[in-house]
C-alpha positions as CSV (number, residue, x, y, z in Angstrom):
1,X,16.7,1.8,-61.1
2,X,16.5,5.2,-59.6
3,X,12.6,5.7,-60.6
4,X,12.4,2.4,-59.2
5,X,13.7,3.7,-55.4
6,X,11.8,6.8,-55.9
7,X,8.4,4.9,-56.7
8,X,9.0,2.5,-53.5
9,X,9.7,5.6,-51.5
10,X,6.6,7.2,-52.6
11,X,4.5,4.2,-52.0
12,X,6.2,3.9,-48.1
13,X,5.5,7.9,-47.7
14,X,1.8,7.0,-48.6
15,X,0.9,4.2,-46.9
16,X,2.4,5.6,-43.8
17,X,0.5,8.7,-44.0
18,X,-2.8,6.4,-44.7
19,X,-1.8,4.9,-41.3
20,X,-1.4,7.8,-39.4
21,X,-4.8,8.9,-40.9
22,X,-6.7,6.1,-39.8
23,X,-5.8,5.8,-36.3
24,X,-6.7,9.8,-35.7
25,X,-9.8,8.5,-37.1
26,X,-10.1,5.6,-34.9
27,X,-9.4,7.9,-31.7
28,X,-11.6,10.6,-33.3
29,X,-14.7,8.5,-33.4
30,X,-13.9,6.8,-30.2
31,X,-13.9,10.1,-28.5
32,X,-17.3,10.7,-30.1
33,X,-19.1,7.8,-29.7
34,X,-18.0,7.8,-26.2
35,X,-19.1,11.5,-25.3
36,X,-22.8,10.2,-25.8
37,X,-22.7,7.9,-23.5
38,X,-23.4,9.2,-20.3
39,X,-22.1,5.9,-18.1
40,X,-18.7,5.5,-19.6
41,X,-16.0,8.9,-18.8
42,X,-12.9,8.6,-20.6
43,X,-10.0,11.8,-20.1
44,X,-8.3,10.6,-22.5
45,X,-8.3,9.4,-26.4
46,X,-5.4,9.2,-28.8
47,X,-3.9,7.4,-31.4
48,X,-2.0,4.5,-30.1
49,X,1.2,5.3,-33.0
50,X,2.5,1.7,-32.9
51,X,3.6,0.4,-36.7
52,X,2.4,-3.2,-36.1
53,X,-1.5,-1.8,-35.1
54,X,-3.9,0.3,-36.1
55,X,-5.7,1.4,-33.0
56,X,-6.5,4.3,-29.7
57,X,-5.1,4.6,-26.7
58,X,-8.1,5.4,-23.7
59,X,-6.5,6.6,-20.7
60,X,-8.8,7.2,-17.0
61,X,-11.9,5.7,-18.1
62,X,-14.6,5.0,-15.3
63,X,-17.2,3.1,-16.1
64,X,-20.8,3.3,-13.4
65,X,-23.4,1.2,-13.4
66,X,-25.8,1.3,-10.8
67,X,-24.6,0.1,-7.5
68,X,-20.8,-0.1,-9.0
69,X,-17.7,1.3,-10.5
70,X,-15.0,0.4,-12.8
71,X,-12.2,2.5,-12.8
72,X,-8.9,1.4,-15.8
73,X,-6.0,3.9,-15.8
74,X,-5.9,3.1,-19.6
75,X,-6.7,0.6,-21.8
76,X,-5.6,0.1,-26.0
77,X,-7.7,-0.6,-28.7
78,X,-5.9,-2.0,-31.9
79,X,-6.5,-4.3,-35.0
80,X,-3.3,-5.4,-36.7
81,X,-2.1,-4.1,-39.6
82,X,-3.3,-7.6,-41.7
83,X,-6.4,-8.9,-39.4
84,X,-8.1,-4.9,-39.6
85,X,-11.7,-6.9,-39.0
86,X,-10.4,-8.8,-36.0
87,X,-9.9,-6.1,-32.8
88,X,-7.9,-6.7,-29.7
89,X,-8.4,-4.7,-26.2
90,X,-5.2,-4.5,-24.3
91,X,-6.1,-4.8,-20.5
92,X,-3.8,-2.2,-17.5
93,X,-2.3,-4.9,-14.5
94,X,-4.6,-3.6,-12.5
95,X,-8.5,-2.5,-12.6
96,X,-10.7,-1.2,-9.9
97,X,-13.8,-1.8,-9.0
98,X,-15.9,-0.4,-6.5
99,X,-19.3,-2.6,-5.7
100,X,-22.3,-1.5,-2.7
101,X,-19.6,0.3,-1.1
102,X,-16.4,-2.0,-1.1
103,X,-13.5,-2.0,-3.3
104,X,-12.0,-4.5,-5.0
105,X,-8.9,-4.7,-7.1
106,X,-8.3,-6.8,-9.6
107,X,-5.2,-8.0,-10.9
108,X,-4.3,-9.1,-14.3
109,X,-1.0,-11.1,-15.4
110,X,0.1,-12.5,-18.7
């Protein structure tokens, strides 16, 4: 029974360091395939540590396109822990954009 417990506790230790591992590698290469693009500014990447997702938290990202701005204070990228192929982008309350000059705020509810 007690190499039982210690065999569970070694497969819990694993598994949680696999999913700390993949989501600094989910921020990592976020961060990365975001510094090439010269449209998109992010301040922010990190791993989003939540237990149910695997995933990257982007925080003050402006996106500019020509003749406009979006501007999202953050905005969370995750995949669940059992649907990893199916990805889910976690929207602020409130997102900014800034067309030919006027601004516009735009308001999201659940």
């Amino acid at each position: 029974m007690r190499r039982l417990l210690i065999f569970l506790t070694l497969i819990l230790v694993v598994l949680a360091v696999l999913w700390a591992l993949a989501e600094t590698f989910v921020a990592r290469e976020l961060r990365t395939g975001l510094a090439g693009q010269p449209d998109i500014r992010v301040a922010e990447t990190a791993p989003l540590r939540d237990p149910a997702r695997i995933g990257a938290r982007l925080t003050g990202i402006e996106v500019t396109l020509p003749g406009t701005r979006i501007a999202l204070p953050r905005l969370d990228l995750s995949a669940r822990s059992l649907r990893p192929n199916h990805f889910v982008a976690d929207l602020p309350q409130r997102i900014e954009i800034r067309h030919l000059g006027q601004s516009f705020d735009l308001g999201l509810t659940a």
